[in-house]
C-alpha positions, 0 to 999 in steps of 0.5 A: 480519487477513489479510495475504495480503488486504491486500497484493493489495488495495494493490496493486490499488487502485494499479494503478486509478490507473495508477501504477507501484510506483516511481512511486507510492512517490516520491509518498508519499515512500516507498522504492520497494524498501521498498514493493515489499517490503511489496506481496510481504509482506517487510516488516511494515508499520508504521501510519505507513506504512500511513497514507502508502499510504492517502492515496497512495491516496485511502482512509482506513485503515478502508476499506482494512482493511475486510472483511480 
């Protein structure tokens, strides 16, 4: 998997909602440094996590992944 890919495309998918890193953090309950770092690669991602960003987003963990 591409990481590289997969932060880009986090971050994109949450900007076409028009939401902020801390705005979008607080919706899935998540803290805001603590996403920021996992959209600039600091963090390793747990699946959990990644689960809540995926349904902040509206995606399911498939598609997020696809073509990574």
């Amino acid at each position: 998997m591409d990481y590289k890919k997969l932060d880009k495309k986090i971050r994109n998918l949450r900007e076409k909602q028009g939401m902020s890193q801390e705005t979008f953090a607080l919706s899935i309950g998540m803290d805001r440094t603590y996403y920021s770092g996992v959209e600039n690669r600091k963090h390793n991602i747990t699946i959990g996590n990644l689960k809540k960003i995926c349904n902040g987003l509206n995606i399911t963990l498939s598609k997020l992944l696809e073509d990574l």
